[in-house]
C-alpha positions in Angstrom: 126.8 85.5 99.1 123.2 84.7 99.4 120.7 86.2 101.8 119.1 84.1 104.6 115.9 85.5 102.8 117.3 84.4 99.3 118.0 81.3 100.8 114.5 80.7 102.5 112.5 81.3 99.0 114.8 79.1 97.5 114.3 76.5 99.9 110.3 77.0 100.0 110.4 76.9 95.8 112.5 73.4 95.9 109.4 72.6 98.1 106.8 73.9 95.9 108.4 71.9 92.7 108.4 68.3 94.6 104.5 68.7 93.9 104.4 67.5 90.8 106.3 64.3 91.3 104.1 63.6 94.8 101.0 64.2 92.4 101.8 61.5 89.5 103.2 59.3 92.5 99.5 59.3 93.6 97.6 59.3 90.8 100.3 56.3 90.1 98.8 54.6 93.1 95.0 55.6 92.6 95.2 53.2 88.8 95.8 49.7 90.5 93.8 50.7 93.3 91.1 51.6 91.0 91.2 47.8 88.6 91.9 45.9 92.2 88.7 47.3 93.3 86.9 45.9 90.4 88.3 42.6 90.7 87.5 42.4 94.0 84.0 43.5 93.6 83.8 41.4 90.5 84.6 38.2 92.7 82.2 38.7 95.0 79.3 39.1 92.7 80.1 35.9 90.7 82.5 33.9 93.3 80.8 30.2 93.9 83.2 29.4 96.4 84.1 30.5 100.0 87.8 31.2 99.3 86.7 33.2 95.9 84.0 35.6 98.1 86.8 35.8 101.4 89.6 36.7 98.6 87.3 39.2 97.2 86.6 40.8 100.5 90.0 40.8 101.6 91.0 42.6 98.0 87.9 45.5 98.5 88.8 46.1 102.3 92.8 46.3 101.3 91.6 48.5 97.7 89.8 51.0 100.1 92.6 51.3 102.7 94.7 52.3 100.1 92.5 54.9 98.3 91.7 56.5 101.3 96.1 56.9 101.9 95.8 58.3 98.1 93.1 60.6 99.2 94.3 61.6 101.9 98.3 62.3 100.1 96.6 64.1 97.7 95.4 66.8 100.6 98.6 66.7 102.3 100.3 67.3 98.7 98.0 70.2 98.1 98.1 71.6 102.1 102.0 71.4 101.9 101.9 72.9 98.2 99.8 75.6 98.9 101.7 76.7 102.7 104.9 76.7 100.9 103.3 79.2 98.4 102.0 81.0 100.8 105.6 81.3 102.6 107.6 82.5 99.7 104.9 85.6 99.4 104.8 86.6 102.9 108.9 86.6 102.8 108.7 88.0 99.7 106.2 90.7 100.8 107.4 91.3 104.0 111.7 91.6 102.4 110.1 94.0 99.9 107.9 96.3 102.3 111.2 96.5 105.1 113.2 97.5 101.7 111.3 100.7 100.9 111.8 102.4 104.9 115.9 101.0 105.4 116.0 102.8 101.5 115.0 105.9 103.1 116.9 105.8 106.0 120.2 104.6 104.1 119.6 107.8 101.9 118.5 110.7 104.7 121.6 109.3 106.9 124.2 109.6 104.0 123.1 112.9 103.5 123.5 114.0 107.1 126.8 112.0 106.8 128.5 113.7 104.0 128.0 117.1 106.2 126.1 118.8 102.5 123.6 119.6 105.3 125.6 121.0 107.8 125.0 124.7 107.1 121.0 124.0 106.3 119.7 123.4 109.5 115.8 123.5 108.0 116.5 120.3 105.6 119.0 118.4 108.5 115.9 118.9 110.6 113.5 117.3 107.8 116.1 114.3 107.4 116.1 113.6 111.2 112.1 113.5 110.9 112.1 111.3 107.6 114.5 109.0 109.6 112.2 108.6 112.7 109.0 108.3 110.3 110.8 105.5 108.3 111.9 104.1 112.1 108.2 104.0 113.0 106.9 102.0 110.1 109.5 99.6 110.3 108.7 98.8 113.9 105.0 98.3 112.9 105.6 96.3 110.3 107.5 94.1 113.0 104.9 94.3 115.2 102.2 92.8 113.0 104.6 89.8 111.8 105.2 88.9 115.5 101.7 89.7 116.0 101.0 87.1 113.4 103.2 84.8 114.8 101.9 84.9 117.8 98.5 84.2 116.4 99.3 81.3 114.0 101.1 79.3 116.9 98.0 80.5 119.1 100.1 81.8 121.4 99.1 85.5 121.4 98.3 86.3 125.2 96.6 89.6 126.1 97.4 91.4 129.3 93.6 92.3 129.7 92.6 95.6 132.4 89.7 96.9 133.1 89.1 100.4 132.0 88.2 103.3 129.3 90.6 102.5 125.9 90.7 106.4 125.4 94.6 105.7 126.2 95.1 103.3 123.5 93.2 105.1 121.4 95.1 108.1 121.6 98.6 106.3 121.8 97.6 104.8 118.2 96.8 108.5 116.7 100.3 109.6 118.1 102.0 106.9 116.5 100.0 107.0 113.3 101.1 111.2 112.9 105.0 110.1 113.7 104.6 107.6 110.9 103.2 110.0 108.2 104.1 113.6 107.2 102.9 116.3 108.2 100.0 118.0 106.1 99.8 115.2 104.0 96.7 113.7 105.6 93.4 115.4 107.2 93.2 113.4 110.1 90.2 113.7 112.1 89.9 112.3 115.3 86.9 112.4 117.7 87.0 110.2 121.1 84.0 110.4 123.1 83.6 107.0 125.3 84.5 107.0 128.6 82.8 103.7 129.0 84.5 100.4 130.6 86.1 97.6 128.5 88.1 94.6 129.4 90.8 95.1 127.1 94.5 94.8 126.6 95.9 98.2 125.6 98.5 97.0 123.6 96.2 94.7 121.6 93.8 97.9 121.0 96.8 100.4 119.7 97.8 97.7 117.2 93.9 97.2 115.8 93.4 101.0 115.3 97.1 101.6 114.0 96.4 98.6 111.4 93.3 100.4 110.2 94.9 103.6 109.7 97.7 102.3 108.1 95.1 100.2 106.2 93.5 103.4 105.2 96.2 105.4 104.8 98.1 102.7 102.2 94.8 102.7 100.0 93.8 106.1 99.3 95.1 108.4 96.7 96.0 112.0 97.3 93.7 114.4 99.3 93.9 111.8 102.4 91.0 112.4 104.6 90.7 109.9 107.2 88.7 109.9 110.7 88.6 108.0 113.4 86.1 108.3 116.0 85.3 106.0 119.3 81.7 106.6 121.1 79.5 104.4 123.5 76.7 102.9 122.3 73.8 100.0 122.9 76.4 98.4 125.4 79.2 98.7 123.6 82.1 101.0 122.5 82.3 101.9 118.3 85.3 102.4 117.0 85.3 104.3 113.9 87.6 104.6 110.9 86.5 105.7 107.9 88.4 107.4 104.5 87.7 108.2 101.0 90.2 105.8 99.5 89.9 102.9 96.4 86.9 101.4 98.4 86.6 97.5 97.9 84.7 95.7 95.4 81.7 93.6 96.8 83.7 90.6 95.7 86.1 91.0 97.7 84.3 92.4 100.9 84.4 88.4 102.4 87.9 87.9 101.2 89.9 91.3 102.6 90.2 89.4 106.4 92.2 86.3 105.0 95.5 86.1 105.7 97.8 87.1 103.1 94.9 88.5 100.9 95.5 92.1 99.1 92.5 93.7 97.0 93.4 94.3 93.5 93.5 98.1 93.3 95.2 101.0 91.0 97.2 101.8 94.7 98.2 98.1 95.1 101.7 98.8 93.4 102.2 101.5 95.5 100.8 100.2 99.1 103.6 96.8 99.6 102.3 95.0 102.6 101.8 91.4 103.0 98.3 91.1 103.5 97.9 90.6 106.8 96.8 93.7 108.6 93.4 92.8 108.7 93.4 89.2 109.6 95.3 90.9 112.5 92.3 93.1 113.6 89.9 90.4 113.3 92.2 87.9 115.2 92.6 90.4 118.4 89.0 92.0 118.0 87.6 87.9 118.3 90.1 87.7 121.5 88.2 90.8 123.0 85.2 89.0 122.1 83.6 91.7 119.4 82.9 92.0 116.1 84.1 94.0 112.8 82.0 95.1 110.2 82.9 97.0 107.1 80.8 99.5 104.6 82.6 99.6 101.1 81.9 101.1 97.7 84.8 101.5 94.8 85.7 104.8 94.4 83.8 106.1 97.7 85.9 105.1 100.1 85.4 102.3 103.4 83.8 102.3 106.8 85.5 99.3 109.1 83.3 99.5 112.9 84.5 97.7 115.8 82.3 97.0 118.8 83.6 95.9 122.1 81.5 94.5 124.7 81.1 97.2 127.7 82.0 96.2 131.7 78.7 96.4 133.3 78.9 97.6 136.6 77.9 95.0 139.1 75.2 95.8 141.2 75.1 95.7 145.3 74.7 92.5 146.4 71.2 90.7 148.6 
């Protein structure tokens, strides 16, 4: 039996191949609309009559009505077209990426199952970990498709405090190190503000554990990543910087478009579905700051965040 996922790209391709018919439907249309127009111009240049001029305007205003409904079912065509594509990737991105983790899980929990492990309590103990590593990346990776959910329907709304984002900050680290193994990356993490932001905590763990998943997913062994968080010309930095792929200068205006992955060696081994960082730039725009991002292939990438500091109000006259 078919999977509802199997189902849905099915569905989405059916979609996708009604394109071509739409198109030579409308191009179809565009021909007569294109040799009425010249008639109609063509009577009112060298129309003697009344009736012949009227006819001809009637025949122009009726011509351009119906170009601008080709025009404009051409764009639809194309708008439809190109959203179904873009469906059938994300499902097919997002079915693949959940595969890898449940893979994992199946596996470690068969093992402990069978009872092989029962008298090695060492590798029972490093199946229980791998199972709540694999646990933790599958909830992120729900929590940045609701996230984007949320965000295409525009109805992501942020429970926004008052306060230092040391909290979130920290709470994002902590999950990060459940999700990876231990030793395998030199983390480095250095929190100095203890200024005010108007933020929503939740919002701020998901843009820093995006970037360190981005990060992480994109460099090659010998992981060295760093996050860091300081106060600075009325605003708080946040930091995260590693010595991964890097991005190619061509790509530097491309990487925070939805569904857009940069073609790198680690792309076959990094499945995601491109939307990590159109996350970050969607939530750091609601906490009205800005992202920049310092990229060289082979050297590694610098993405900044700056959010805009609570100044303390003053006594009042």
């Amino acid at each position: 039996m078919a999977s509802p996922v199997s189902a849905k790209l099915k569905r989405i391709n059916r979609q996708t191949t009604m394109t071509g018919p739409l198109l030579a439907l409308t191009i179809g249309v565009i021909g007569p609309v294109f040799l009425s127009t010249t008639a109609g111009i063509l009577l009112l240049i060298f129309g003697k009559t009344s009736i012949s001029l009227l006819f001809g305007i009637l025949v122009v205003c009726f011509t351009s009505a119906a170009s601008g409904g080709a025009i404009l079912a051409v764009v639809l065509i194309g708008r439809r077209a190109r959203i179904a594509r873009l469906q059938a990737d994300l499902l097919a991105n997002v079915s693949h990426e959940l595969r890898t983790p449940l893979a994992a899980v199946r596996m470690y929990a068969e093992s402990l199952l069978s009872g092989m492990l029962k008298d090695d309590p060492v590798r029972t103990e490093e199946s229980l970990q791998a199972i709540l590593q694999q646990a933790e990346w599958l909830d992120a990776m729900i929590d940045r498709v609701l996230t984007w959910r949320r965000a295409a329907r525009d109805r992501d709304i942020l429970e926004m405090k008052t306060g230092s984002i040391r909290p979130a900050l920290e709470e994002a680290v902590a999950r990060f190190t459940r999700m990876t193994p231990s030793g395998e990356t030199g983390l480095s993490v250095e929190i100095g503000t203890t200024a005010s932001v108007r933020h929503d905590p939740r919002a701020i763990g998901e843009i820093v554990l995006n970037l360190l998943v981005n990060a992480y997913k994109y460099t090659g062994p010998g992981k060295r990543i760093g996050l860091s968080a300081a106060d600075e010309d009325g605003s708080v930095a946040i930091a995260v910087r590693d010595n991964g792929v890097g991005i190619p200068p061509a790509a530097l205006k491309k990487i925070f478009d939805p569904y857009y992955r940069v073609e790198t060696g680690l792309r076959a081994k990094a499945p995601g579905a491109g939307l990590g960082l159109a996350i970050v730039r969607h939530l750091v725009k609601l906490h009205g700051g800005k992202i920049l991002v310092e990229s060289e292939p082979g050297r590694g990438s610098l993405f900044t965040i700056r959010l805009p500091v609570v100044r303390p109000k003053g006594p009042s006259a």
